[in-house]
Backbone as a printed PyTorch tensor [residue, N CA C, xyz], in Angstrom:
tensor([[[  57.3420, -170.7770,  148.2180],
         [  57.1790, -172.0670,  147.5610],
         [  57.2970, -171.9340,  146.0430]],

        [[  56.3200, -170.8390,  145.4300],
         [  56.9680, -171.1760,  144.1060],
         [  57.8370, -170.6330,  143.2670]],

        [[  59.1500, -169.6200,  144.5100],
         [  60.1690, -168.9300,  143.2310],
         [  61.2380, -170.0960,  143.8620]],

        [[  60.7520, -171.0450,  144.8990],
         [  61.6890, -172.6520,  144.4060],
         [  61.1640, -173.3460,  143.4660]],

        [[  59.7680, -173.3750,  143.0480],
         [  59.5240, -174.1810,  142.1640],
         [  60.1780, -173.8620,  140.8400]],

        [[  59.7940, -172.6430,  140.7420],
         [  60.4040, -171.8610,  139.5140],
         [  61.9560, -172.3490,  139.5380]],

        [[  63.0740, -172.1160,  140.5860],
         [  64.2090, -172.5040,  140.2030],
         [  64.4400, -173.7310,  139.9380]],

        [[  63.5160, -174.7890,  140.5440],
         [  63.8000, -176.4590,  140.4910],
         [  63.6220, -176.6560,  138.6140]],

        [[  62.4620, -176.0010,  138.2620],
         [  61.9320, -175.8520,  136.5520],
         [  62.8610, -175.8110,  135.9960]],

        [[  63.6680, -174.3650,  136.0810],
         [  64.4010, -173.7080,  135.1820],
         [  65.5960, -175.0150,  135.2190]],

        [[  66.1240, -175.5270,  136.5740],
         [  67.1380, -175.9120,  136.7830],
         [  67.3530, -177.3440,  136.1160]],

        [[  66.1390, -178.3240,  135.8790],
         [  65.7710, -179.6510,  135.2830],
         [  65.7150, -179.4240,  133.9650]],

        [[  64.9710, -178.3650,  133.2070],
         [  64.9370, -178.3530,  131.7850],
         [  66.4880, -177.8370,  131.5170]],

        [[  66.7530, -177.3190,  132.1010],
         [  68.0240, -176.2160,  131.6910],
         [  68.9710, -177.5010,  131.2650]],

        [[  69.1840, -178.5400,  132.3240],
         [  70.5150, -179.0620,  132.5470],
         [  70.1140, -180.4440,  131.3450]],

        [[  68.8090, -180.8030,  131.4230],
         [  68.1430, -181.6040,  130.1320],
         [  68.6410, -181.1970,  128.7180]],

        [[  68.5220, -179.9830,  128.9280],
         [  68.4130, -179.4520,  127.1220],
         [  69.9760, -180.0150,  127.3400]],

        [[  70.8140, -179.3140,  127.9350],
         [  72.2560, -179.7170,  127.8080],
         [  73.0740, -181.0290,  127.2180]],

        [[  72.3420, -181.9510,  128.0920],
         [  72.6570, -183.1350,  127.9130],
         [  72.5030, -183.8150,  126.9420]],

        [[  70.7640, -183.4220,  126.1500],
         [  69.7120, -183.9730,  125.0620],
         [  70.3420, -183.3980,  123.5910]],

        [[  70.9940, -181.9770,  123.5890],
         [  71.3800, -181.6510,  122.5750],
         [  70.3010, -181.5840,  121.5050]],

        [[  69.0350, -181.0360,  121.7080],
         [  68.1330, -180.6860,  120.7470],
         [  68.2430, -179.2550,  120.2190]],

        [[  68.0910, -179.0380,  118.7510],
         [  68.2520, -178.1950,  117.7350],
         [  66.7090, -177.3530,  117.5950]],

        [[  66.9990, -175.9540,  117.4030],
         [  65.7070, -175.6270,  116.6200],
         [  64.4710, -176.3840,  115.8570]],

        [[  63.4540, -176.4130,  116.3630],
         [  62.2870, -177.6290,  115.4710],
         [  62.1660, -178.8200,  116.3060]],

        [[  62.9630, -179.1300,  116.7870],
         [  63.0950, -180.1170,  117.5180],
         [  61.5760, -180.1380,  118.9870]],

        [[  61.2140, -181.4320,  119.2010],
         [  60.4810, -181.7960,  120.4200],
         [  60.9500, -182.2850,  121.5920]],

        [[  59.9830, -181.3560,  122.7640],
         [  60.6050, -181.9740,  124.0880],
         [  58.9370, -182.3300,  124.6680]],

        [[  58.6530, -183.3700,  125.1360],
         [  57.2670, -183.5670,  125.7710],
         [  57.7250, -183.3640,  126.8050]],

        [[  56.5600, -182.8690,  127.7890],
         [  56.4640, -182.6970,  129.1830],
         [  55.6190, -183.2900,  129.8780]],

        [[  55.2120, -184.4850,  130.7410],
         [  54.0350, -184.8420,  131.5990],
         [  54.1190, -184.1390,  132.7240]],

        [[  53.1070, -183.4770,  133.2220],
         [  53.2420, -182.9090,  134.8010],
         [  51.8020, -182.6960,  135.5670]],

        [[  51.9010, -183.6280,  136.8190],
         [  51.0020, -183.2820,  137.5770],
         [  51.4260, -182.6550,  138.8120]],

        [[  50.3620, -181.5970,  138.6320],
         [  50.4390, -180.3170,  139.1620],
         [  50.1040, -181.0960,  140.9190]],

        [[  49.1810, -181.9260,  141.1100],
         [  48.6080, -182.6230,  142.1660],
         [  49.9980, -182.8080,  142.7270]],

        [[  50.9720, -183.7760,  141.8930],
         [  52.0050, -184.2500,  142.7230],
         [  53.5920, -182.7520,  143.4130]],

        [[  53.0090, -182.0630,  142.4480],
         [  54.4500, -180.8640,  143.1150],
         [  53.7510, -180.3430,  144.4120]],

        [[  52.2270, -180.2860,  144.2790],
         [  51.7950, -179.8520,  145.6710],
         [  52.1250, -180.6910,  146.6550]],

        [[  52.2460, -181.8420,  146.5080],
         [  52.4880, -182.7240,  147.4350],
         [  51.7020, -183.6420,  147.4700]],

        [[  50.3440, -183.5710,  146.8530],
         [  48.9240, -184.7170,  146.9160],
         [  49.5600, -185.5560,  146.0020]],

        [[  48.2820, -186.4120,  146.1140],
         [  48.4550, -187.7600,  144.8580],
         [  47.7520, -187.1880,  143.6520]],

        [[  48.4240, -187.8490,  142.7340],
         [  48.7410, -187.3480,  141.0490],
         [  46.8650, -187.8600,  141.2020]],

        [[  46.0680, -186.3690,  140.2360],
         [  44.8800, -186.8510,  139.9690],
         [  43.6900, -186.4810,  140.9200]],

        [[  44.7660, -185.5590,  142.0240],
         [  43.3510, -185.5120,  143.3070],
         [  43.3920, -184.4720,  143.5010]],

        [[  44.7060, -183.5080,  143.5980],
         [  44.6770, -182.0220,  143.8850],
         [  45.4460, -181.2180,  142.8180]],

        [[  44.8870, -181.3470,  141.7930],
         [  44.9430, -180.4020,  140.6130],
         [  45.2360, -178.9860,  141.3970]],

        [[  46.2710, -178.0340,  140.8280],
         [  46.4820, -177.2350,  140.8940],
         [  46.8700, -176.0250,  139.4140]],

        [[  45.5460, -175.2830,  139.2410],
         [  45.8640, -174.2340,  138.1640],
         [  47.0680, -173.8380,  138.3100]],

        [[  47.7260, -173.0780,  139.6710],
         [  48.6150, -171.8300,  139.8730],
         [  49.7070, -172.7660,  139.6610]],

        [[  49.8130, -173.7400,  140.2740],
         [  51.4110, -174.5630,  139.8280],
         [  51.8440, -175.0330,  138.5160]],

        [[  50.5240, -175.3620,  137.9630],
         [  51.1670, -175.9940,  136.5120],
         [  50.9440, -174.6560,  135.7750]],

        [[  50.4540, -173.2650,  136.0760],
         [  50.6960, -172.5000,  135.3010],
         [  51.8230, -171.7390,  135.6810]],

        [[  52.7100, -171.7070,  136.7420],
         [  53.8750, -171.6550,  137.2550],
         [  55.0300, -172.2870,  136.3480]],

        [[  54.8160, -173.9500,  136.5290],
         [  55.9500, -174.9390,  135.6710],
         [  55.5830, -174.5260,  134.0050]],

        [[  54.1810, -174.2090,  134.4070],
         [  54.3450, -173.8680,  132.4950],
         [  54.7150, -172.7850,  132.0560]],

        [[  54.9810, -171.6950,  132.5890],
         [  55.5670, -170.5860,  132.1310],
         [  56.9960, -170.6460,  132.0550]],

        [[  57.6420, -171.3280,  132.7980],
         [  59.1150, -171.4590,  133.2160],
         [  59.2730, -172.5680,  131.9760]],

        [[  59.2800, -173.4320,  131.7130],
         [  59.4590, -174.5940,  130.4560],
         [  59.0540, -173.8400,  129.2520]],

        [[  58.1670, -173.4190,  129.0820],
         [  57.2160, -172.5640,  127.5650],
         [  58.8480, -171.8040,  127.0210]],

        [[  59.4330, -170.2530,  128.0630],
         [  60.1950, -169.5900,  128.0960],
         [  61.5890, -170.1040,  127.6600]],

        [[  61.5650, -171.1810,  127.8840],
         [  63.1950, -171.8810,  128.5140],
         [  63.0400, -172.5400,  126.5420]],

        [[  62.1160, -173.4480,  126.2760],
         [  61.9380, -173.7030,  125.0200],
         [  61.4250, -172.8400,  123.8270]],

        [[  60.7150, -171.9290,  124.2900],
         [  60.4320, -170.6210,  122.8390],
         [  61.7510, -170.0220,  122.6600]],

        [[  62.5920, -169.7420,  123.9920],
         [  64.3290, -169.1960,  123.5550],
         [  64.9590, -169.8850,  122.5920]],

        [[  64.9540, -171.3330,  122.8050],
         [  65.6880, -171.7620,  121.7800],
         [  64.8300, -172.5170,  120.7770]],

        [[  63.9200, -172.0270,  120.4830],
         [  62.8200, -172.7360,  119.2160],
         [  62.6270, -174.3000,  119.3830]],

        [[  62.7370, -174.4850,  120.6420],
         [  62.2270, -176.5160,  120.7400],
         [  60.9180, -176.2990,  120.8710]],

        [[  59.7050, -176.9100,  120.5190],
         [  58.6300, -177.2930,  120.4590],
         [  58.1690, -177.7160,  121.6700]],

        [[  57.0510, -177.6180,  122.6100],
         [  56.9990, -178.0400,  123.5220],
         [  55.2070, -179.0930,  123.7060]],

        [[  55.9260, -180.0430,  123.8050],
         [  54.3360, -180.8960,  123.7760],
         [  54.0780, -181.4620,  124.9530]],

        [[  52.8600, -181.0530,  125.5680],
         [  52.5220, -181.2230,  126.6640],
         [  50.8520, -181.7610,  127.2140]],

        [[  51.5770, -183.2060,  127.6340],
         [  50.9790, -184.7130,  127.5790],
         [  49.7710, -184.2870,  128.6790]],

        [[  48.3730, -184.3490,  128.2550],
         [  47.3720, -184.7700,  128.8440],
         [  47.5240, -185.4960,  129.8830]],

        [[  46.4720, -185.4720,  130.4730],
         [  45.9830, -187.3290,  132.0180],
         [  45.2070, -188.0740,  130.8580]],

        [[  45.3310, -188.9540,  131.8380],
         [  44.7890, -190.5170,  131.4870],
         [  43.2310, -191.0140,  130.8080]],

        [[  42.4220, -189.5420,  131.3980],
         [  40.8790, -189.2070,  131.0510],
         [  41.0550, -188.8190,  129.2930]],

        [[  42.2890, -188.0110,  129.2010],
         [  42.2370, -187.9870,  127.5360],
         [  42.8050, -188.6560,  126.5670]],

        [[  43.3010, -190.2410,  127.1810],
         [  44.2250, -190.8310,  126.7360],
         [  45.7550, -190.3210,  126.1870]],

        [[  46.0410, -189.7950,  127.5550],
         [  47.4370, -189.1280,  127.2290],
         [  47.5580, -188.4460,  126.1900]],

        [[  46.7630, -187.9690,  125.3880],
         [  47.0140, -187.0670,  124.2620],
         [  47.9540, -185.4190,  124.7230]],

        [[  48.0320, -185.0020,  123.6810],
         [  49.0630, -184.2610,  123.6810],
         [  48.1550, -182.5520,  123.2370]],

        [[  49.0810, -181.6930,  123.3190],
         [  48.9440, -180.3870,  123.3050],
         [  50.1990, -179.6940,  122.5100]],

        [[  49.8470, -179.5490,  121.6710],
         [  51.2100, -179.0280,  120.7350],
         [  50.6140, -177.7410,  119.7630]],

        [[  51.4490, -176.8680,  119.2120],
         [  51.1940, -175.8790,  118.3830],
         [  50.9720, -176.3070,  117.1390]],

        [[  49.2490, -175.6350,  116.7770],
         [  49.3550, -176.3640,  115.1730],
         [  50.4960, -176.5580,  114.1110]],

        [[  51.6280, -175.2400,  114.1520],
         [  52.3690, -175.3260,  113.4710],
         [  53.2460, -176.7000,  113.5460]],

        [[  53.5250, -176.7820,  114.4470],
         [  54.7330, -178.1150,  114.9760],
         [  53.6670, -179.5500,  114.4420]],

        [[  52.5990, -179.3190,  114.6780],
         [  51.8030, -180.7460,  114.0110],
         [  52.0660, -180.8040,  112.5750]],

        [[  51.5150, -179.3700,  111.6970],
         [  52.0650, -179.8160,  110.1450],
         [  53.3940, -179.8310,  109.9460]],

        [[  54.3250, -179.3130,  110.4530],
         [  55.5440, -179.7360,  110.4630],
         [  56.2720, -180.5640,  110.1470]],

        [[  55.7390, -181.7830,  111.2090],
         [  55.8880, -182.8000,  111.6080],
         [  55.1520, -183.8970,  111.8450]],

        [[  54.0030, -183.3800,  110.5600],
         [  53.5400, -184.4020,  110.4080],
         [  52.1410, -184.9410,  111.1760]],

        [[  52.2370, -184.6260,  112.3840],
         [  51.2890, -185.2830,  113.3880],
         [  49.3210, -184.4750,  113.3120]],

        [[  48.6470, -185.7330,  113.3200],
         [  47.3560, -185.2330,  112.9520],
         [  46.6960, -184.9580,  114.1280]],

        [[  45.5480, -183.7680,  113.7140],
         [  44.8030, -182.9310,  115.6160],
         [  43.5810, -184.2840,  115.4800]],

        [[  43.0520, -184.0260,  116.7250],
         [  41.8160, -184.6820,  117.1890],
         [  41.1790, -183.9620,  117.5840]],

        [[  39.9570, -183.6610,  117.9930],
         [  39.0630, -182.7130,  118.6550],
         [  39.0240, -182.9810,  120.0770]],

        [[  39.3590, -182.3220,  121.0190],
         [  39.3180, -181.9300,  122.2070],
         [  40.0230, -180.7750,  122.9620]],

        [[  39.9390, -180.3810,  124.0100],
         [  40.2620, -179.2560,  124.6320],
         [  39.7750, -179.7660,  126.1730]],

        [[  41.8320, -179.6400,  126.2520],
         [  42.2220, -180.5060,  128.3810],
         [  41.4090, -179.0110,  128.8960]],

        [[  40.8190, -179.6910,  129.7170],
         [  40.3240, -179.1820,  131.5750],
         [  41.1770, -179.4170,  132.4270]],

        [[  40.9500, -178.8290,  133.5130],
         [  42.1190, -179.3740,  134.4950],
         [  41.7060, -180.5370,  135.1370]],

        [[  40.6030, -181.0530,  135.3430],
         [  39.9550, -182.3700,  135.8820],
         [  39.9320, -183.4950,  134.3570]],

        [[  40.2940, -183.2700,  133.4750],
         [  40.0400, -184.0770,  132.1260],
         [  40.7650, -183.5590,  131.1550]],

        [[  41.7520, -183.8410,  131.1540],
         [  43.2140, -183.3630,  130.8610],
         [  44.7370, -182.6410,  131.7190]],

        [[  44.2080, -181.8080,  132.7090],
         [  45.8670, -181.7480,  133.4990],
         [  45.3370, -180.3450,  132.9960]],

        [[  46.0730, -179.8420,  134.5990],
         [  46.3030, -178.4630,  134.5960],
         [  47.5760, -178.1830,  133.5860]],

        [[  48.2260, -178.5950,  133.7020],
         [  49.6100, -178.3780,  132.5380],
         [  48.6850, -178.6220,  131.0490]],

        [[  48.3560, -179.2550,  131.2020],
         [  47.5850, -179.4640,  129.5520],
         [  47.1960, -178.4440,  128.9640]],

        [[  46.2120, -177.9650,  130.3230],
         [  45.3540, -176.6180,  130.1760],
         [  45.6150, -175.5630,  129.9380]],

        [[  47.2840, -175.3270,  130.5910],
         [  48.0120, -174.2190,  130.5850],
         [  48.5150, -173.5550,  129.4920]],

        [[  48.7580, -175.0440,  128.6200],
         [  49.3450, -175.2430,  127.2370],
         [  48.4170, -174.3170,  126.8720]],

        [[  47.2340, -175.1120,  126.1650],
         [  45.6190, -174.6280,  125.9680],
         [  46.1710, -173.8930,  125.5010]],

        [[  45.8200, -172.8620,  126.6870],
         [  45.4600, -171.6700,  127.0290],
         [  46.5500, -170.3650,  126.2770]],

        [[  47.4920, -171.0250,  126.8540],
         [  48.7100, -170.2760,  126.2040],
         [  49.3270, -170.1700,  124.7570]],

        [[  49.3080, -171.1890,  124.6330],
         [  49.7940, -171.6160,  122.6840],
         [  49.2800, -170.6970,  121.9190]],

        [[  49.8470, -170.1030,  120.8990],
         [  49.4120, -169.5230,  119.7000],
         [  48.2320, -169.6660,  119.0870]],

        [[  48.3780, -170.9880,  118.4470],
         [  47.1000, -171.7480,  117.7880],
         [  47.5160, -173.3230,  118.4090]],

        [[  47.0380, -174.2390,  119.2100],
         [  47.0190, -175.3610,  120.1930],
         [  46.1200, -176.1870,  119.0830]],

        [[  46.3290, -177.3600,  119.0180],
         [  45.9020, -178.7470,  119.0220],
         [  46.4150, -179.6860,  119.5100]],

        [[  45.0260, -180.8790,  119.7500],
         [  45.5540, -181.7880,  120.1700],
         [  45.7970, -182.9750,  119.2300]],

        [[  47.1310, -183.7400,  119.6570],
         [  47.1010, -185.2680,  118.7730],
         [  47.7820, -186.2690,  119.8670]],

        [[  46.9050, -187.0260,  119.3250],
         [  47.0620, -188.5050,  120.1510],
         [  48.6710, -188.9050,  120.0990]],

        [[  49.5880, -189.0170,  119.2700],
         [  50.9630, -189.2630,  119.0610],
         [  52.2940, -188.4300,  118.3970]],

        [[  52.9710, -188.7450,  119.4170],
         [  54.1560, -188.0790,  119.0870],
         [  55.3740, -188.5720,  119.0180]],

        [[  57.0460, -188.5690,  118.5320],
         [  57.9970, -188.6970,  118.4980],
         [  58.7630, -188.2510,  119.3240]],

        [[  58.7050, -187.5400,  120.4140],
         [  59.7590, -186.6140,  120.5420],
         [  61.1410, -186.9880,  120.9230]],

        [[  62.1830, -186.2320,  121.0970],
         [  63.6810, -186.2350,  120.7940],
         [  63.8690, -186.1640,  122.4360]],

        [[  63.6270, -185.4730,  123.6050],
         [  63.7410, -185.4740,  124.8280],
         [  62.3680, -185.0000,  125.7040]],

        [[  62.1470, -185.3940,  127.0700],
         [  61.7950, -184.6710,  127.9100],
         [  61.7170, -185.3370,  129.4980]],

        [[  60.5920, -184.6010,  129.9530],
         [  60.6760, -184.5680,  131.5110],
         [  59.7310, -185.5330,  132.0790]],

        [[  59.2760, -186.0390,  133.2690],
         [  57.6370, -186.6830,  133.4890],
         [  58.2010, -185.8370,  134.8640]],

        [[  57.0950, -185.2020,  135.5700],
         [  56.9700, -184.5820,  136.6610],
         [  55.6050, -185.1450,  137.8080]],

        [[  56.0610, -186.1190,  138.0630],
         [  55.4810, -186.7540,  139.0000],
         [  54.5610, -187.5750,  138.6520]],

        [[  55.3800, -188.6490,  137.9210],
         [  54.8490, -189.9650,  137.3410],
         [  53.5360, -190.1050,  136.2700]],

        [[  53.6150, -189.5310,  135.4030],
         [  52.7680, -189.1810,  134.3920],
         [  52.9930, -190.5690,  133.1040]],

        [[  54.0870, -190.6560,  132.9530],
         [  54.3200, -191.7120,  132.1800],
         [  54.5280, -190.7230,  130.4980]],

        [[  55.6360, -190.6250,  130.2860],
         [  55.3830, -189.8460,  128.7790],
         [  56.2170, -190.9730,  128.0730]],

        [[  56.9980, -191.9330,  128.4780],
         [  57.8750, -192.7610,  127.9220],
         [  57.2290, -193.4320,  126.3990]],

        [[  56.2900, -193.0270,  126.3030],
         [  54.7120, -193.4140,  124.8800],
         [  55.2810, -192.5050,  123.8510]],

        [[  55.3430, -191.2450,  124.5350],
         [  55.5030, -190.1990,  123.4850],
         [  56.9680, -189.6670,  123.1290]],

        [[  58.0720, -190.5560,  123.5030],
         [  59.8050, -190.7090,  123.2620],
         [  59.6130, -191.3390,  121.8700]],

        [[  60.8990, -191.1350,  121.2220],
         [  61.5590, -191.9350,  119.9210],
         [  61.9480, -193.0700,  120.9190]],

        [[  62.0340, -194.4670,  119.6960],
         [  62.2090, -195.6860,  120.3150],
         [  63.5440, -195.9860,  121.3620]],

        [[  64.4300, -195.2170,  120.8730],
         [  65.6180, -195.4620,  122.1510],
         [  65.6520, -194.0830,  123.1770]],

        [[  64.9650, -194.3710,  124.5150],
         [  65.0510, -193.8360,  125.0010],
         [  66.3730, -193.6540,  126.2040]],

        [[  67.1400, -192.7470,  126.8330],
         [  68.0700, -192.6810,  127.3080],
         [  67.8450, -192.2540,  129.1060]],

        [[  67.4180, -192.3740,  130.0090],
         [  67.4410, -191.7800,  131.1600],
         [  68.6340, -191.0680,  131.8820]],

        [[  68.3880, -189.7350,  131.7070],
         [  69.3800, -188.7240,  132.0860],
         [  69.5380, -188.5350,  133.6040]],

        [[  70.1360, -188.8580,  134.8870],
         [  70.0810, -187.9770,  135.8090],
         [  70.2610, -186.5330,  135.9610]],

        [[  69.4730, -185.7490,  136.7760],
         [  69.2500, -184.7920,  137.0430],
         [  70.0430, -184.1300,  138.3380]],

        [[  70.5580, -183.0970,  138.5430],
         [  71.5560, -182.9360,  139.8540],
         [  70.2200, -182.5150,  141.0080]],

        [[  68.9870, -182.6910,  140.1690],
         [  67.4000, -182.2110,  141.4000],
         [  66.6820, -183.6220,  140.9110]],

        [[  65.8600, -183.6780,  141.9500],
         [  65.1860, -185.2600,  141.6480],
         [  63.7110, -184.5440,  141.7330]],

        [[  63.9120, -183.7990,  142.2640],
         [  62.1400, -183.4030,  142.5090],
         [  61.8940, -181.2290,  141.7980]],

        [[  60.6770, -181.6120,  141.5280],
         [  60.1220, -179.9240,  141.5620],
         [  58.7510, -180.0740,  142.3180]],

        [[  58.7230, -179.3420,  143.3570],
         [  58.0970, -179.0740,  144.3870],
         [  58.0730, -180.3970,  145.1430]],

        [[  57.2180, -181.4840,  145.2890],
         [  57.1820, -182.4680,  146.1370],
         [  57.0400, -183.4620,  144.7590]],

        [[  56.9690, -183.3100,  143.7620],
         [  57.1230, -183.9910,  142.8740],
         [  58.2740, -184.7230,  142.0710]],

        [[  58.4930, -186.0870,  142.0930],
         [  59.5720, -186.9250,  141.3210],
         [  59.3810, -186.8260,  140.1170]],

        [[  61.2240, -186.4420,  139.9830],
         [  60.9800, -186.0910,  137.8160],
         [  61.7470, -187.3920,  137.2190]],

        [[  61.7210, -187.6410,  136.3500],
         [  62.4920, -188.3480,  135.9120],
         [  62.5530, -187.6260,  134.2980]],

        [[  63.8800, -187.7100,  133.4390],
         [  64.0210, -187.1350,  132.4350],
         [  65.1060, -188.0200,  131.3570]],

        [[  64.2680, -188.0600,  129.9760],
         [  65.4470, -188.7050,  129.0910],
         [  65.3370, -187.7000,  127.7450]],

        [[  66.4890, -188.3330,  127.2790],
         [  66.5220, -187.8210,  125.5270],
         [  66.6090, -189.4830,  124.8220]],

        [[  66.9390, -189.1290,  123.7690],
         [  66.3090, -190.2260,  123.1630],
         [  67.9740, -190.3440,  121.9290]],

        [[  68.3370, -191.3280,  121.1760],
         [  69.1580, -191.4760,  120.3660],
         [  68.6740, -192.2470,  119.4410]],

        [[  69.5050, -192.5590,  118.4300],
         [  69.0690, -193.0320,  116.8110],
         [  69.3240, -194.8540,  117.6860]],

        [[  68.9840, -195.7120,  116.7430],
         [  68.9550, -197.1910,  117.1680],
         [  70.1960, -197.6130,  116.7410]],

        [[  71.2030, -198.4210,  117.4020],
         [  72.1490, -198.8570,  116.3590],
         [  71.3000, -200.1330,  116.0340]],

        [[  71.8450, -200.1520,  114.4300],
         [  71.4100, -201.7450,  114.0820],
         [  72.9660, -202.3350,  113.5530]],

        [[  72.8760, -203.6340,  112.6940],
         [  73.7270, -204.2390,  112.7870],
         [  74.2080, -205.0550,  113.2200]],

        [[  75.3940, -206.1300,  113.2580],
         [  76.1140, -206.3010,  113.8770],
         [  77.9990, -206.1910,  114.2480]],

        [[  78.3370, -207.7110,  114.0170],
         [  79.6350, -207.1610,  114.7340],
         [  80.8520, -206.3920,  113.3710]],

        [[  80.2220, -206.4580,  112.1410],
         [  80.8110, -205.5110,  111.0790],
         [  80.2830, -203.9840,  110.6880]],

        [[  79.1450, -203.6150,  111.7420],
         [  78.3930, -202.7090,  111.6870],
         [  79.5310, -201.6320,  112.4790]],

        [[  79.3180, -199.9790,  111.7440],
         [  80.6860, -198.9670,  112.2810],
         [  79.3710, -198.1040,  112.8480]],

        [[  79.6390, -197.3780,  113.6740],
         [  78.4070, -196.2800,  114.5250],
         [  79.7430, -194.9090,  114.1570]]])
């Protein structure tokens, strides 16, 4: 079960980054409940070993090419986020005090945690692309035009992904050049 999960991971971010065309510095958020790749309902069967599974495989896939990886809390922490202090002054974004559990924040949250260099959390983000892994809702934490990418996999483990990148707004009108 999970050196498919592992390939479904590798195989969704992989073909994302492709499409999204994000640069060094750049952000990808991730929502993922670990509940839903097991197969339960999002919120009931938290699983450490899976979201520390999907999180090792995404972490890897984005530290290769220097994208930032921010990775969206549950609903108990108001979707807040998990990002590397560095990428917050960066870019700007201010920490809050807390630290995800896997019951009050997401095993993926936790994983982050746990793993990151130096981790904080902030309530908001911009980012340029990413994933929701079994209905998490990250569409909050996209730049305003968001794009929905199909994926040649719809699921990692029993879980529905859905994935976008995001583009600049055109404004204007009908004398406006893009």
């Amino acid at each position: 079960m999970y050196e498919e999960i592992i390939k479904q991971t590798e195989s969704a971010v992989s073909e994302l980054l492709d499409v999204a065309g994000l640069k060094k510095g750049d952000l990808f958020v991730v929502g993922c409940s670990s509940s839903e790749i097991g197969g339960g309902m999002i919120g009931k069967n938290s699983s450490v070993e899976l979201a520390d599974t999907v999180f090792d495989v995404i972490y890897r896939i984005l530290n290769e090419k220097g994208i930032y990886l921010a990775a969206q809390c549950c609903e108990h922490l108001n979707r807040a986020l998990i990002i590397e202090s560095e990428c917050a002054e960066k870019l700007g974004y201010e920490p809050v005090c807390v630290v995800p559990a896997p019951k009050a924040g997401g095993s993926f949250a936790t994983a982050a945690y746990r793993s990151f260099k130096d981790p904080v959390a902030v309530e908001h983000i911009r980012a340029k692309a990413g994933i929701d892994i079994g209905g998490t809702l990250i569409g909050m934490h996209l730049r305003d035009v968001a794009v929905p990418v199909r994926l040649s996999i719809s699921k990692i483990g029993e879980a529905n992904i859905i994935a976008a990148r995001t583009r600049p707004k055109y404004i204007g009108g009908e004398r406006a050049r893009y």
